[in-house]
N, C-alpha and C positions, 0 to 999 in steps of 0.2 A: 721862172722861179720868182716870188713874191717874198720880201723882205717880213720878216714878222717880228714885231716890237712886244717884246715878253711883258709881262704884266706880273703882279703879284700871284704867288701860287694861293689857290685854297684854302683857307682857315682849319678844312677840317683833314686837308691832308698833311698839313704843318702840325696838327695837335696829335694825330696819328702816327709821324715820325719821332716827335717829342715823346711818346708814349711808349716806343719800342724797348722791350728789353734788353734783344738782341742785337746790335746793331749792327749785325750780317746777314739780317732777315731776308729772303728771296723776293724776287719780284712777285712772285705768285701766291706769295701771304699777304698780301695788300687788301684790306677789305676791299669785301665789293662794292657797296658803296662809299666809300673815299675813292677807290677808281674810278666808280661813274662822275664821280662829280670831278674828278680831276680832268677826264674824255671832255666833260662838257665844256670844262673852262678853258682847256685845249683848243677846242674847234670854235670858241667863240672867238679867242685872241688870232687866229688863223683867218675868220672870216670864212669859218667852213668850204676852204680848198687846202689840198693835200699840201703839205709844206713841201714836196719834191716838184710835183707834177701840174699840180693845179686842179686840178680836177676837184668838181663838185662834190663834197663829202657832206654823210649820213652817220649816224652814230653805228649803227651794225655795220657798215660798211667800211669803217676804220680802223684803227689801231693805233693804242700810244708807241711812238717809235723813242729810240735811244737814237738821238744823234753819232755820241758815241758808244759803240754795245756795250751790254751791260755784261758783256762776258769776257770782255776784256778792261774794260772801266769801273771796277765793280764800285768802287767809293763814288760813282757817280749816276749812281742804279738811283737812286729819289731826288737827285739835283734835279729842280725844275727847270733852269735851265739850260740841263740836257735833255727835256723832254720836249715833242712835237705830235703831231698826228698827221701819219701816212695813210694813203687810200690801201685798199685793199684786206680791212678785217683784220680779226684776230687768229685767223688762221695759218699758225706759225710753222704748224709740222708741216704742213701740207697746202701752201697759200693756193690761191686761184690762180689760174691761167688764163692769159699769161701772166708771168710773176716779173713784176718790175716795184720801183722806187723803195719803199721800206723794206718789204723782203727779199728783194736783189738784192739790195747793201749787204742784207745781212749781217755778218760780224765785220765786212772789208769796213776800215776808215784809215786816211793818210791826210792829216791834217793838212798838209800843204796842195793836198789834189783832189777833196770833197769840197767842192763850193759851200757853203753853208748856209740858208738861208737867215739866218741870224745876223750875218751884214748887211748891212747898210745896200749897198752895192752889189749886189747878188746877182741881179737882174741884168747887171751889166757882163757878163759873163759869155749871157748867150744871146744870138739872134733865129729870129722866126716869117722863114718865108711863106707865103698864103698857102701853099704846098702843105703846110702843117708839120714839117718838121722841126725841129729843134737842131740849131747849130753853134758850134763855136764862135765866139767871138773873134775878131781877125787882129785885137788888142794882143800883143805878142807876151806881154804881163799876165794872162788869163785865161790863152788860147789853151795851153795846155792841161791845167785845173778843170777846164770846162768837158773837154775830150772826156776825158777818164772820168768824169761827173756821168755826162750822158751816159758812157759805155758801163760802166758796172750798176747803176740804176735802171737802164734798159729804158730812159725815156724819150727812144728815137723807134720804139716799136711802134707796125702799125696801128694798133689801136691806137695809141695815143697820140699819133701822126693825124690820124680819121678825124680823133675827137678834137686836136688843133684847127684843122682845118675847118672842121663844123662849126664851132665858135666862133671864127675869124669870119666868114661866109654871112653867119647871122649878122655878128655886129655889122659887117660892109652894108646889109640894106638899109640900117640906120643915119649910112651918109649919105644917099640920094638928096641933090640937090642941097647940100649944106657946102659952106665957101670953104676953105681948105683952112683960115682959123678957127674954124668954126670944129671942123674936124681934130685940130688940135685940142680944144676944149672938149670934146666930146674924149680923146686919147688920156688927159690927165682923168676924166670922171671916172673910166676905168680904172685910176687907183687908187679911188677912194672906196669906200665901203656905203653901200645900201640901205634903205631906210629902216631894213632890217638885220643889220648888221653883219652881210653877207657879200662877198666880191665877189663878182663875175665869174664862172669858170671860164680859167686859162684868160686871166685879165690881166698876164704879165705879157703872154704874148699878142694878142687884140691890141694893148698900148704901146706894143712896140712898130707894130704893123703898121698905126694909124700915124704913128712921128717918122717912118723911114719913109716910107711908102706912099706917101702925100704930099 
């Protein structure tokens, strides 16, 4: 999981809230363009990876998620932020399979047992063996927060176990023959963002790989 630092919402979706008469309006009355541009300023502040998973996101292949649902948080249905973007589309009735991170949560949230990516510290949560899983931390403060993270998110499925692994695998050719600080500096590059304003997929686990593991 990748810490995401909020940034100002949208102008046009701030004048489009200001403008509401009803102020119980549904989600699904949001223009569609204030939603597109809200999608876009989402995935730009994310560094287009899924705020649960990591995973490399596209704008069709997205969706604005509610941190906290909007179906239980309803005054919190246009807080920006409680908004993020999770992989897997806007297909709510009927997500893809398999169905993990935004639409596994679904409506579950237990503030004290959803890690959030919105700390700081988020990252620190969990560990990632070259195996391409996703594990608990062994931090007795976190271990348990982290558990019930992966299990109701479903991000210890194989797929996403595959697609760890594949990333981790890629990055390791890039260490041949580099001296293990060297590997160190190559582990922080992974947390920074791109010349295109884009992180790595699964660049929380890659930098954790290259600082245990080295």
């Amino acid at each position: 999981m990748k810490y995401i630092q909020k940034c100002k919402e949208p102008s046009s979706f701030t004048e489009w809230k200001n403008r509401r008469t009803n102020k119980t309006t549904l989600w699904t009355k949001i223009k569609q363009a204030v939603k597109s541009n809200l999608h876009e300023t989402l995935l730009h502040e994310q560094g287009y990876i899924c705020c649960y998973c990591g995973a490399s996101l596209k704008g069709n292949e997205s969706h604005i998620e509610h941190f906290k649902p909007k179906s239980l948080y309803t005054t919190l249905t246009f807080e920006y932020m409680n908004l993020m973007i999770s992989c897997q589309g806007e297909d709510e009735e009927k997500p893809r399979v398999p169905v993990h991170c935004g639409h596994k949560k679904n409506n579950w949230y237990e503030e004290d047992l959803l890690v959030s990516p919105l700390i700081s510290n988020c990252a620190d949560f969990f560990k990632y063996p070259a195996s391409g899983e996703i594990l608990p931390t062994d931090d007795l403060d976190k271990n348990l927060a982290a558990k019930e993270t992966i299990e109701k998110l479903a991000l210890n499925i194989s797929k996403l176990q595959d697609m760890r692994r594949l990333a981790i695998d890629a990055a390791l050719l890039a260490t041949d023959g580099l001296t293990e600080a060297e590997i160190q500096l190559l582990a922080q590059g992974y947390e920074q963002l791109d010349a295109n304003g884009q992180y790595t997929p699964f660049c929380a686990a890659i930098s954790y790989f290259f600082k245990n593991y080295f």
